[in-house]
PAZAPA-4460 file (N, C-alpha, C; in steps of 0.05 Angstrom, whole numbers, plus 32768, in hexadecimal, padded with zeros to 4 digits):
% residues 264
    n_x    n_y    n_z   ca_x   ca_y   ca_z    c_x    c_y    c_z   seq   type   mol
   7EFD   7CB3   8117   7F0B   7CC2   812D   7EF7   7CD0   813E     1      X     A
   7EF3   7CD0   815F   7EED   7CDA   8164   7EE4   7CF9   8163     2      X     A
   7ED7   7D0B   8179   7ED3   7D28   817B   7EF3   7D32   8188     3      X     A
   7EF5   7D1C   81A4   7F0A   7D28   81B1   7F26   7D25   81A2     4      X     A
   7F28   7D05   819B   7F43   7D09   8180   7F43   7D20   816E     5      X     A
   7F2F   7D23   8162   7F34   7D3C   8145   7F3C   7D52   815C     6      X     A
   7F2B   7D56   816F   7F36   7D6A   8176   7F54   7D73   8182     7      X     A
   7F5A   7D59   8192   7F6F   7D5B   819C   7F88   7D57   8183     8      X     A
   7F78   7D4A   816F   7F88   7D55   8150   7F9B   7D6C   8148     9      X     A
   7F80   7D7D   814B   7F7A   7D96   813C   7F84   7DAD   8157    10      X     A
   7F89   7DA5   816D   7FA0   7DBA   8185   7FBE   7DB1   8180    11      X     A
   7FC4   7D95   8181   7FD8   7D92   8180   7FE6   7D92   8167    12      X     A
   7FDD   7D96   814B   7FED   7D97   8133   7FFC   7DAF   812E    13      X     A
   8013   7DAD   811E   8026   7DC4   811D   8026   7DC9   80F8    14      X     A
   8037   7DE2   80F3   8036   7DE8   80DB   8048   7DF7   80DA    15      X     A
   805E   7E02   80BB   8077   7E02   80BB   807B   7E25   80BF    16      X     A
   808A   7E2B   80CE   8094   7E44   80E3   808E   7E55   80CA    17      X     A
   809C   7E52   80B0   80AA   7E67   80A8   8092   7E74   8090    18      X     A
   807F   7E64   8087   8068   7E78   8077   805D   7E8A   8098    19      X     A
   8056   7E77   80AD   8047   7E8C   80BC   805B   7EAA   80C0    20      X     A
   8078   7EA9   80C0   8083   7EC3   80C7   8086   7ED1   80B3    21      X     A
   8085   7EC7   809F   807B   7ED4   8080   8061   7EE1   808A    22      X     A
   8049   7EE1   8093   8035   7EE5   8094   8038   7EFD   80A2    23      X     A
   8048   7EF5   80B9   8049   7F0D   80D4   805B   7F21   80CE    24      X     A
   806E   7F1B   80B6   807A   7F35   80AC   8067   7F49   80A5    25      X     A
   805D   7F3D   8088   8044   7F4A   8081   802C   7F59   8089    26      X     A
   8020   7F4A   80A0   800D   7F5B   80BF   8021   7F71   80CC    27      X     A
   8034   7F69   80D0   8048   7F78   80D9   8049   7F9A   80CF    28      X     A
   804E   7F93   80AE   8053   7FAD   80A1   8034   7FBB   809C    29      X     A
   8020   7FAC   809C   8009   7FB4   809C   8003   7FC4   80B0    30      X     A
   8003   7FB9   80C6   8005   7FC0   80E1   8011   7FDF   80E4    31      X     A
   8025   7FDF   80DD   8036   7FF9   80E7   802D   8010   80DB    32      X     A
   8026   800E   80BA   8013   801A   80A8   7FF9   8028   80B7    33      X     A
   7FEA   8017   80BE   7FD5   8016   80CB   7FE1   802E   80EA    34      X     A
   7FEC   801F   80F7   7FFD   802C   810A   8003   804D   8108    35      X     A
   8015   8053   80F3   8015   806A   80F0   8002   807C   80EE    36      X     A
   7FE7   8073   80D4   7FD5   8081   80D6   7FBE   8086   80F0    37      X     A
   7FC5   8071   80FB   7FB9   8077   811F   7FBD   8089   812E    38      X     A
   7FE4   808C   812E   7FE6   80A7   813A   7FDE   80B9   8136    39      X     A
   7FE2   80C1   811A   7FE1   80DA   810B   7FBC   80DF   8110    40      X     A
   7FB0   80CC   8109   7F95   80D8   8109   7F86   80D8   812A    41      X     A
   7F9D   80CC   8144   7F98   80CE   815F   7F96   80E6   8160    42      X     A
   7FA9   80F6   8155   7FB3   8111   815C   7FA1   8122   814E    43      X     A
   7F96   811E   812F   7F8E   8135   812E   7F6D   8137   8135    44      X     A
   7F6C   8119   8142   7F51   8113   8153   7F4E   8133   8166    45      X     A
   7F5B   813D   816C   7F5E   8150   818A   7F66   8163   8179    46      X     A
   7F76   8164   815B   7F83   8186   8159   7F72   818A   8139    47      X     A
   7F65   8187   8133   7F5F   8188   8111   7F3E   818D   8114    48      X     A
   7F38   81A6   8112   7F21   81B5   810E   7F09   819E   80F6    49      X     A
   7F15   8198   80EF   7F0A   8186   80CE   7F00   816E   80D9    50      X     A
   7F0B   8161   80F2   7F03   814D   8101   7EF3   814B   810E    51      X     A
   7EDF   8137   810F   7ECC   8134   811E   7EC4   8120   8134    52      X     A
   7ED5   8128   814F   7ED6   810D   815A   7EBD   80FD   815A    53      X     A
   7EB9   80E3   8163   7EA2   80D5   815D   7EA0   80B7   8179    54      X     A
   7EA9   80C2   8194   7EA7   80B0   81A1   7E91   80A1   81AE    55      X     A
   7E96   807F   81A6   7E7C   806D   81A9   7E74   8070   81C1    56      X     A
   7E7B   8071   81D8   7E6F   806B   81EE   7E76   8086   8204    57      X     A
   7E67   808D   8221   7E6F   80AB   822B   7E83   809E   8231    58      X     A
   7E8A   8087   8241   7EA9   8089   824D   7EBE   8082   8238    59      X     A
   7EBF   8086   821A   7ED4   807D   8203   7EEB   8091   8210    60      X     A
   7F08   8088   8213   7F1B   809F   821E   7F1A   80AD   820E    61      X     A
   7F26   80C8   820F   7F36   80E5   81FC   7F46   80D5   81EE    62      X     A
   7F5D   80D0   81F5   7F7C   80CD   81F0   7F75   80E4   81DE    63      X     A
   7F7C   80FB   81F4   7F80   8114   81E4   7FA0   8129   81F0    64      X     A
   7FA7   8120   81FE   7FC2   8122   8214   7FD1   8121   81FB    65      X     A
   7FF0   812C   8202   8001   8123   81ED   8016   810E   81F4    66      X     A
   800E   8108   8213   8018   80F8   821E   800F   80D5   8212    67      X     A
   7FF1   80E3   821A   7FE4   80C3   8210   7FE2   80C3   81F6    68      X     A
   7FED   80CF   81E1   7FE8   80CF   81C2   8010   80BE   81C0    69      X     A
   801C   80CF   81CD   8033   80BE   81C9   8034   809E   81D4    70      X     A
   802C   80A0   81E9   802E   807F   81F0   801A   8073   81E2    71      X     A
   8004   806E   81D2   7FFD   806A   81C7   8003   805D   81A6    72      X     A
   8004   8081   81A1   8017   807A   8183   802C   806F   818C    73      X     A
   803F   807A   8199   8059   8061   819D   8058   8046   81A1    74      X     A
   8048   803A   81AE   803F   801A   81AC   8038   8016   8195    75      X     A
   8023   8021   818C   801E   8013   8174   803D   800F   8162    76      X     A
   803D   8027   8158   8058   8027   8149   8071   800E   8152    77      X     A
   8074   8010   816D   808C   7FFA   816F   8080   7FD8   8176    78      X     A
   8063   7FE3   817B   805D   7FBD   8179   8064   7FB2   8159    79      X     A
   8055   7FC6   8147   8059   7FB9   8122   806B   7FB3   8127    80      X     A
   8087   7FCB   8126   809F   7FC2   8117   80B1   7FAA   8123    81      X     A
   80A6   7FA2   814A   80AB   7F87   8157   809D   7F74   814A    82      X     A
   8083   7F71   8145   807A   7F5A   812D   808C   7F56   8115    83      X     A
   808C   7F66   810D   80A1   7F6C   80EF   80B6   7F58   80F6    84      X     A
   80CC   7F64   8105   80E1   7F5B   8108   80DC   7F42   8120    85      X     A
   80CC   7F32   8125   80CE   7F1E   8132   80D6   7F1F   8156    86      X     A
   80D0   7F38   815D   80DF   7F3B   8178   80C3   7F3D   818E    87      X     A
   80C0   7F25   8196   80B8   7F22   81AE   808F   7F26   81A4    88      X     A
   808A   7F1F   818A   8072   7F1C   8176   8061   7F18   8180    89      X     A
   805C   7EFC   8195   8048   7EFA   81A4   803C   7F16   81AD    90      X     A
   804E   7F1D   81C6   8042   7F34   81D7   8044   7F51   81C0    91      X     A
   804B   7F54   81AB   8050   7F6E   819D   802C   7F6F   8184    92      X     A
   8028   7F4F   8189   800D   7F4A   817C   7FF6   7F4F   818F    93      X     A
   7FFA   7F45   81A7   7FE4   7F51   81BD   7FE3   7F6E   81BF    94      X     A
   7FF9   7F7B   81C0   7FFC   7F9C   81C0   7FE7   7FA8   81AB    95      X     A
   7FED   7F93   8191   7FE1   7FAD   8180   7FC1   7FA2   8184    96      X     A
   7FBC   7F88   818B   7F9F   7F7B   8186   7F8F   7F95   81A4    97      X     A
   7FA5   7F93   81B2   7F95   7FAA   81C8   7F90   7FC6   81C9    98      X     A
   7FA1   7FCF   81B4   7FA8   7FEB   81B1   7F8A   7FED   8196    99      X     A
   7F86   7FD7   8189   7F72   7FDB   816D   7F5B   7FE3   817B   100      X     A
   7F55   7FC9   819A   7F3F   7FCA   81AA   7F39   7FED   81B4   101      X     A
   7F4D   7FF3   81B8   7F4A   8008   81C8   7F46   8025   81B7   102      X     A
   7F4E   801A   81A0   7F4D   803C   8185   7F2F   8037   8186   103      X     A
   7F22   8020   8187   7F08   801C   8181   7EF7   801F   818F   104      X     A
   7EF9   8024   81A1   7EEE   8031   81C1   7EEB   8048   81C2   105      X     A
   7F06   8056   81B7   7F11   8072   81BB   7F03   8085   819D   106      X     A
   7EF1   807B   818E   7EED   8084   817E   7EE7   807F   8161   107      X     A
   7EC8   808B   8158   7EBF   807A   8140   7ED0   8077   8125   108      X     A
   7EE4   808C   8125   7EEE   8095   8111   7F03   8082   8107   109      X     A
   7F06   8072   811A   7F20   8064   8114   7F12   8042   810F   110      X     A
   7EFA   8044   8110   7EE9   8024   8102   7EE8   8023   80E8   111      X     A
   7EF0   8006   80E4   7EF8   8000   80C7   7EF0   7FE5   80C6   112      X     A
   7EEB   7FD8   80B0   7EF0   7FB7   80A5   7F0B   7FB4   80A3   113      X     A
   7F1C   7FCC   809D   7F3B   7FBB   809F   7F41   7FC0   80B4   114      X     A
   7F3E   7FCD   80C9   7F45   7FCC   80E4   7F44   7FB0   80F4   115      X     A
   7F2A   7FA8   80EF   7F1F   7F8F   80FC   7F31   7F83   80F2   116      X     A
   7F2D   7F7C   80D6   7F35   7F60   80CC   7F59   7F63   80D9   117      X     A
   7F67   7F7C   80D6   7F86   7F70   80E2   7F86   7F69   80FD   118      X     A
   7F75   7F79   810B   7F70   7F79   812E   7F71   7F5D   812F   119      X     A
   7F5A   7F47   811F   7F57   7F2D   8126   7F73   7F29   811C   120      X     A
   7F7E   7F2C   8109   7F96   7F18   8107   7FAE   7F23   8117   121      X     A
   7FA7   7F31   811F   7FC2   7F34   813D   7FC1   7F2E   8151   122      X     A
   7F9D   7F29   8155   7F96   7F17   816E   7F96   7EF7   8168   123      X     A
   7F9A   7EF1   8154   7FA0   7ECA   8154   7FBA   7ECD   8153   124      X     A
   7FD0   7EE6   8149   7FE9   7EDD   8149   7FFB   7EDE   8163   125      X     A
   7FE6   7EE8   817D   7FF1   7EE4   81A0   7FF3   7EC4   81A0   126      X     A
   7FDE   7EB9   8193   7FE0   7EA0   8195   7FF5   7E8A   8192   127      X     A
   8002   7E8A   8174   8013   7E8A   8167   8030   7E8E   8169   128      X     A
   804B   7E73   8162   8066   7E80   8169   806C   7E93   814A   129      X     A
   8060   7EA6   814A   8064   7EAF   812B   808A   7EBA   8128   130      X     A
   808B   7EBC   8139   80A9   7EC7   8137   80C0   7EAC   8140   131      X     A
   80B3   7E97   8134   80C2   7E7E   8135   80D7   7E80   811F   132      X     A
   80DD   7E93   8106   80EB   7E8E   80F6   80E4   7EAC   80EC   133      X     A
   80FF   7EB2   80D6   80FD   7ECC   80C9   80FB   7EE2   80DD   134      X     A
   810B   7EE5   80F7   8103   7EF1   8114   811D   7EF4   8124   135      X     A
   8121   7F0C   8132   8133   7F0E   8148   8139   7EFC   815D   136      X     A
   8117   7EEB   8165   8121   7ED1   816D   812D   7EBF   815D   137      X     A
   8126   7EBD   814A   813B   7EA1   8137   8155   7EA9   813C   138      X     A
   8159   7EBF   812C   8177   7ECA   8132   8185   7EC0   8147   139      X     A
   8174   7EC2   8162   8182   7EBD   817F   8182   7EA3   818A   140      X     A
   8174   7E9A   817A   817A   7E73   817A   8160   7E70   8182   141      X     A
   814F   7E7B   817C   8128   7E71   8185   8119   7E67   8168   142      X     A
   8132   7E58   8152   8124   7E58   813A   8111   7E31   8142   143      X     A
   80FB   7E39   8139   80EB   7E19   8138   80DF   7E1A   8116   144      X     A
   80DE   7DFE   8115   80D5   7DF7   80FD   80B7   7DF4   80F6   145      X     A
   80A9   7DF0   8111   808E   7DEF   8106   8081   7DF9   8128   146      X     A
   806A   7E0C   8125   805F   7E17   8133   8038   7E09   8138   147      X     A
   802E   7E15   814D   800E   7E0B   8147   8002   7E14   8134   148      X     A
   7FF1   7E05   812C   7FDF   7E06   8117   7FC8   7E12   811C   149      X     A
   7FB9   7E0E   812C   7F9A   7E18   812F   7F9E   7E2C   8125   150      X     A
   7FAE   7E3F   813D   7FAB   7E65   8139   7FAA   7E69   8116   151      X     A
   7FB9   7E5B   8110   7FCA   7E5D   80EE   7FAF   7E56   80DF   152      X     A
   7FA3   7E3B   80E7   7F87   7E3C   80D6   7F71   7E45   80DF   153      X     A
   7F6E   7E57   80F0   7F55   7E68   80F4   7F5D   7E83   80E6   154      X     A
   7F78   7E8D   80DE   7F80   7EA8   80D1   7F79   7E97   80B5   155      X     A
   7F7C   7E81   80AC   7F70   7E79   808C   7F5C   7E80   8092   156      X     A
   7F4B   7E75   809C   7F2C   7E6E   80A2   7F24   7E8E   80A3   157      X     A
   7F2B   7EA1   80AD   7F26   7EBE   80AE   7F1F   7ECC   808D   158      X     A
   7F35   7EC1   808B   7F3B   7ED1   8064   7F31   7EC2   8055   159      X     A
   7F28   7EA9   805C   7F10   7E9F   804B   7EF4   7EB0   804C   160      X     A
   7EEF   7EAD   8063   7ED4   7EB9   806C   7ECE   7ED9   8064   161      X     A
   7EEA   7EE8   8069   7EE7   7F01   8060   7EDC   7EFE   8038   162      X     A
   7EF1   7EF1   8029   7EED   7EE6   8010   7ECC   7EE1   800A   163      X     A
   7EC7   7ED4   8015   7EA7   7EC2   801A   7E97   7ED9   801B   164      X     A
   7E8D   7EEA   8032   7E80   7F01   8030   7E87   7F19   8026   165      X     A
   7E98   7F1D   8028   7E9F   7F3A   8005   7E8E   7F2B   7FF1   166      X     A
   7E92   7F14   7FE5   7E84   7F06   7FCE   7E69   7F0B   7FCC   167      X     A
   7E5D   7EFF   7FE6   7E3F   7F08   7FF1   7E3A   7F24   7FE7   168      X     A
   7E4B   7F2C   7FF4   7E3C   7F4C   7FFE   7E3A   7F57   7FDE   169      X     A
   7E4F   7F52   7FCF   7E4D   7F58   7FB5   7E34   7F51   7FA3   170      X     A
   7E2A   7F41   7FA7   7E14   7F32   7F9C   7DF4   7F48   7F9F   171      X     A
   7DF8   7F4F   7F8F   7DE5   7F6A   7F8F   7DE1   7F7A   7F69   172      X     A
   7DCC   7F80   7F6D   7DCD   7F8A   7F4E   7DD7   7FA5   7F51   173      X     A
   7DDE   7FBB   7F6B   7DEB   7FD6   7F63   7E0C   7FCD   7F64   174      X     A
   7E1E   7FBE   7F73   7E2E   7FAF   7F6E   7E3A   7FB1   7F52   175      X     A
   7E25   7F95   7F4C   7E2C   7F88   7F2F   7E2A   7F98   7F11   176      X     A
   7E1A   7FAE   7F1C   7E1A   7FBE   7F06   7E32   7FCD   7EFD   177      X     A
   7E43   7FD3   7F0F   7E5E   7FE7   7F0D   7E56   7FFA   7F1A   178      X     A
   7E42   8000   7F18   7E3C   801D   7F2E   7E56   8024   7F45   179      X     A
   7E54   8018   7F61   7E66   8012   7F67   7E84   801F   7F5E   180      X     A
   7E8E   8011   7F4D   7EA5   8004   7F50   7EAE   802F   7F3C   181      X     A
   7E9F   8036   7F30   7E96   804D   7F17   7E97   8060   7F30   182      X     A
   7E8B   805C   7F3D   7E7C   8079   7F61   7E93   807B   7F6A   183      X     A
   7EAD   8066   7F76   7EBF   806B   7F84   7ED5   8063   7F7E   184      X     A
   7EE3   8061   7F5F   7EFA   805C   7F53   7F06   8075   7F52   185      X     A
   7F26   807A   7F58   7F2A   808D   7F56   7F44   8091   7F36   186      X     A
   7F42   8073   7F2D   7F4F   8076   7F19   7F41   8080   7EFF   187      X     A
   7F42   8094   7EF4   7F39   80A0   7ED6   7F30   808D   7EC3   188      X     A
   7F43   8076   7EBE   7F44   8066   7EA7   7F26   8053   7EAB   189      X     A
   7F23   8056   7EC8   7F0D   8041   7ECE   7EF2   804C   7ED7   190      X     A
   7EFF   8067   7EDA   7EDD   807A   7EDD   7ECC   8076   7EC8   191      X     A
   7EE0   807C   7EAF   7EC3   807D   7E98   7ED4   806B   7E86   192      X     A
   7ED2   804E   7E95   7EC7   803F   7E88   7EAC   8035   7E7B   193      X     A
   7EA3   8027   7E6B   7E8B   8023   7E66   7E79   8013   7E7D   194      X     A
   7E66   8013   7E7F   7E57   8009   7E8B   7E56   7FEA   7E8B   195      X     A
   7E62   7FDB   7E77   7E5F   7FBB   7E75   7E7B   7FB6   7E84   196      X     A
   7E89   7FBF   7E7F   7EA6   7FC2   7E82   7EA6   7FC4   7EA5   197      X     A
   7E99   7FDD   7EAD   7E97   7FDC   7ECB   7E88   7FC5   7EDC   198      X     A
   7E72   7FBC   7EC7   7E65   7FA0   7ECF   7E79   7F93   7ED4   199      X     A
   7E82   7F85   7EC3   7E98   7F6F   7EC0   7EAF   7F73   7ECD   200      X     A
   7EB6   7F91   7ED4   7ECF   7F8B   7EF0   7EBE   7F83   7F0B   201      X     A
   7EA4   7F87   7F0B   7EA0   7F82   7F1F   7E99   7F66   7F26   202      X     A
   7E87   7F5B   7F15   7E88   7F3F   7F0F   7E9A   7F35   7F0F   203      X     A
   7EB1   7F38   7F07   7ED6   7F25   7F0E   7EDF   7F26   7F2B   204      X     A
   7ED2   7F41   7F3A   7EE4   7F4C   7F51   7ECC   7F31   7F68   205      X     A
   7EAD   7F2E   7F63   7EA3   7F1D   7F6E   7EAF   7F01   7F6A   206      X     A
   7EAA   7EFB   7F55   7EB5   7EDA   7F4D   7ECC   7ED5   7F56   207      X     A
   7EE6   7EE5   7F5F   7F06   7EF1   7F5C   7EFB   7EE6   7F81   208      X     A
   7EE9   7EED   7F8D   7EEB   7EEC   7FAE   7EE6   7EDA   7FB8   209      X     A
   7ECA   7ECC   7FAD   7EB8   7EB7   7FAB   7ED0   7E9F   7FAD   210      X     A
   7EDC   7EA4   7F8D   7EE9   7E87   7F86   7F06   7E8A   7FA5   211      X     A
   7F11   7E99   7FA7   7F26   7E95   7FB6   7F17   7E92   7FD6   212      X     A
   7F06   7E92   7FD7   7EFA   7E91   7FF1   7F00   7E72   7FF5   213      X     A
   7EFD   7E5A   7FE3   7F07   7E41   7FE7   7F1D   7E39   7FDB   214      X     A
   7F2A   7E41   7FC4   7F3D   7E3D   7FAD   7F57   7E3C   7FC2   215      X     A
   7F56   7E47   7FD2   7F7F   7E4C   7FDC   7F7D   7E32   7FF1   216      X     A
   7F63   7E23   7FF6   7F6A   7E08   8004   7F6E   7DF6   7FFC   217      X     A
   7F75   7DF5   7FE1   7F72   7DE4   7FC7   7F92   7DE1   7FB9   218      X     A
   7FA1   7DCB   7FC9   7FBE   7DCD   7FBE   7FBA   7DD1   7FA0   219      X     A
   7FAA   7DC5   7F8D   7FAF   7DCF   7F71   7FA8   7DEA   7F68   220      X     A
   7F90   7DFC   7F76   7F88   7E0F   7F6E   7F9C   7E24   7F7B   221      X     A
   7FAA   7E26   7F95   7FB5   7E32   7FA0   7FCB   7E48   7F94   222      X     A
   7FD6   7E40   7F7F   7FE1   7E4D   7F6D   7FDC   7E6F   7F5E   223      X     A
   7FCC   7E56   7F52   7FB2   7E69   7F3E   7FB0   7E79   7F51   224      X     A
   7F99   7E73   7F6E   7F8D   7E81   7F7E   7F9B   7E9A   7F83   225      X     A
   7FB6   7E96   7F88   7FCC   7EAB   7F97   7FD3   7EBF   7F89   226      X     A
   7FCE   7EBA   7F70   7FD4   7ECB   7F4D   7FBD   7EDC   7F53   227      X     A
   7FA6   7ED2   7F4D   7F92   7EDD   7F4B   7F87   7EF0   7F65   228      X     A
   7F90   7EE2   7F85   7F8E   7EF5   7F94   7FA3   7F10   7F92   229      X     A
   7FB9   7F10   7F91   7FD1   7F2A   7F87   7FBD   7F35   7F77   230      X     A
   7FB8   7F2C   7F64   7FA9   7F3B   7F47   7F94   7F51   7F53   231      X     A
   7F83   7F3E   7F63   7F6C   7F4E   7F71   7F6C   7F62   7F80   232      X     A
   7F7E   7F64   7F94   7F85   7F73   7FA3   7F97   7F88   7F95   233      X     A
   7FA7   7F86   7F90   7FBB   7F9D   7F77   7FA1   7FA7   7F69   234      X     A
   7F8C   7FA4   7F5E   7F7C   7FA9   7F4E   7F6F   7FBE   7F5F   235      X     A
   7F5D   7FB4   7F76   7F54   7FCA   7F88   7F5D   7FE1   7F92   236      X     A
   7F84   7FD7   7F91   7F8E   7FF9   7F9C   7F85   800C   7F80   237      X     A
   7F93   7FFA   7F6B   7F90   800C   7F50   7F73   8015   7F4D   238      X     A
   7F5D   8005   7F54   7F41   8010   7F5A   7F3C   801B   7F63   239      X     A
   7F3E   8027   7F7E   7F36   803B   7F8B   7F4A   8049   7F98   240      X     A
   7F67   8045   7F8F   7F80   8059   7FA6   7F83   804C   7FBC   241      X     A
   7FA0   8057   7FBC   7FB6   804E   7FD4   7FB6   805A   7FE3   242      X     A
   7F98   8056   7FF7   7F97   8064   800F   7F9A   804C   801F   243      X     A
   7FA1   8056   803F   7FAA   8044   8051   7F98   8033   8056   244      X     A
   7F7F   802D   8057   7F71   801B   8062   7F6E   8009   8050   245      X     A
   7F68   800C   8039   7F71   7FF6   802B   7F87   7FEA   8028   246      X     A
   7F9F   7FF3   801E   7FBC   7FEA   8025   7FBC   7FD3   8036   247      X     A
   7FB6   7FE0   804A   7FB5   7FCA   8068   7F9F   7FBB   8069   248      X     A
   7F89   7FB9   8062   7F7F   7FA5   8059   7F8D   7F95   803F   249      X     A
   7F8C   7F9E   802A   7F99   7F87   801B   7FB0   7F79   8019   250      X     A
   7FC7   7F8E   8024   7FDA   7F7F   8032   7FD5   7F65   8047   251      X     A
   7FC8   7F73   8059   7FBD   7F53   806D   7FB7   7F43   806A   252      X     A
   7FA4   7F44   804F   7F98   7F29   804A   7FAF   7F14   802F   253      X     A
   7FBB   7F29   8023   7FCE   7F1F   8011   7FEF   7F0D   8021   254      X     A
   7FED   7F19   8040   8000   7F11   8051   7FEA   7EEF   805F   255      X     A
   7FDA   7EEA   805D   7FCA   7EDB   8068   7FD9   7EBA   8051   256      X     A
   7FE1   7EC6   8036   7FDE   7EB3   801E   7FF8   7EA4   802D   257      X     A
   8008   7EAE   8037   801A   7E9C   8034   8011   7E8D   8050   258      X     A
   8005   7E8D   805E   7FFE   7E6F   8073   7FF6   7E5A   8062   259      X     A
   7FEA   7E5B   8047   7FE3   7E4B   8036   7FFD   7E30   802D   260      X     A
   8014   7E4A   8026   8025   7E38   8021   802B   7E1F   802C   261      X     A
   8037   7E09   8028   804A   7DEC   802D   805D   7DF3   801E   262      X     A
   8075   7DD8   8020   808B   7DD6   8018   8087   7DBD   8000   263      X     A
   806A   7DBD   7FF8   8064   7DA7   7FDD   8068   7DBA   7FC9   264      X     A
***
């Protein structure tokens, strides 16, 4: 097959509506999560003595108005819960992919690895009819059975790669020692653990990233894979607390599993 066939392949193939709006529920509720804590920490960007603003560049805006803190927080807030519920997803996914751009502009405090990683997946889901099914459009007679693919396999291709370098980055002897995992656990049971013991969660939590980094493209492993990713992620809240940025990271990437699915 040619360059231009595969390619013209690989634009025009479709894939089935209803794991991707499974997906966009999931970003969705992430999203709003994420969302809330935006406002709340927009605001006490400007009122909370304890805060330290930290803007990257001289022209980064204030959004210190309570004008611009509401329109703000209010977009964010009602783009999620429009992803969520399927209403008008495209443009409610550009909102938030622009509103991420712009917290990020507006200030160091609000840079994260889970920021990015949802920012990108709200910017491939403009792409995307994600609200082809499970959606206010379906409801209204906009339901389709199969949507594009690309957008759908560059959000795999993302959560592989994220998978892939966590593994990397892990690969280190202060890592692998438990150190780590011992310095910033906030669960008791796992503080004083033993030292082999902290090895060995950490050693599982590498191999646990590594292996799913290719395993969920693997109709036979895909299973396993999906077990074992829940496992992992559930493990890390219990590892270090159910604070929001993780949440919304591991929710995201756990909402990513079901583009994996088929109907085999």
């Amino acid at each position: 097959m040619s360059i231009g066939r595969a390619l013209k392949s690989l634009l025009t193939s479709t894939t089935a509506s209803e794991p991707v709006a499974l997906c966009r529920i999931g970003i969705g509720i992430a999203a709003l999560g994420r969302s809330l804590k935006d406002a709340r920490d927009l605001y006490l960007l400007h009122h909370d003595p304890s805060v330290v603003p930290a803007p990257p560049f001289a022209w980064s805006p204030a959004l210190a108005t309570l004008p611009e803190l509401v329109l703000v927080g209010g977009l964010l807030v009602a783009a999620s819960i429009a992803l969520i519920v399927g209403f008008r997803a495209q443009l409610a996914a550009g909102i938030l992919t622009a509103l991420t751009v712009l917290l990020y502009i507006t200030d160091q405090n609000f840079w994260g690895h889970h920021v990015y990683f949802i920012g990108l997946m709200t910017l491939l889901l403009t792409l995307v009819d994600s609200d082809a099914a499970l959606s206010v459009r379906a409801l209204r007679g906009g339901l389709r059975a199969h949507v594009t693919n690309w957008p759908v396999l560059l959000m795999k291709i993302q959560l592989s790669l994220v998978y892939f370098f966590a593994a990397i980055a892990k690969l280190n002897a202060v890592f692998l020692s438990g150190y780590v995992i011992a310095s910033r656990t906030t669960h008791p049971g796992i503080a004083h653990q033993s030292p082999m013991v902290l090895s060995g969660l950490a050693a599982a939590s590498l191999a646990a990233e590594a292996w799913l980094s290719f395993a969920l493209w693997f109709p036979r492993l895909r299973v396993a894979a999906m077990v074992v990713g829940v496992v992992m992620h559930a493990m890390v809240l219990v590892t270090f607390g159910m604070y929001v940025g993780l949440i919304v990271f591991n929710l995201t990437a756990v909402s990513v599993y079901a583009l994996f699915l088929d109907r085999r």
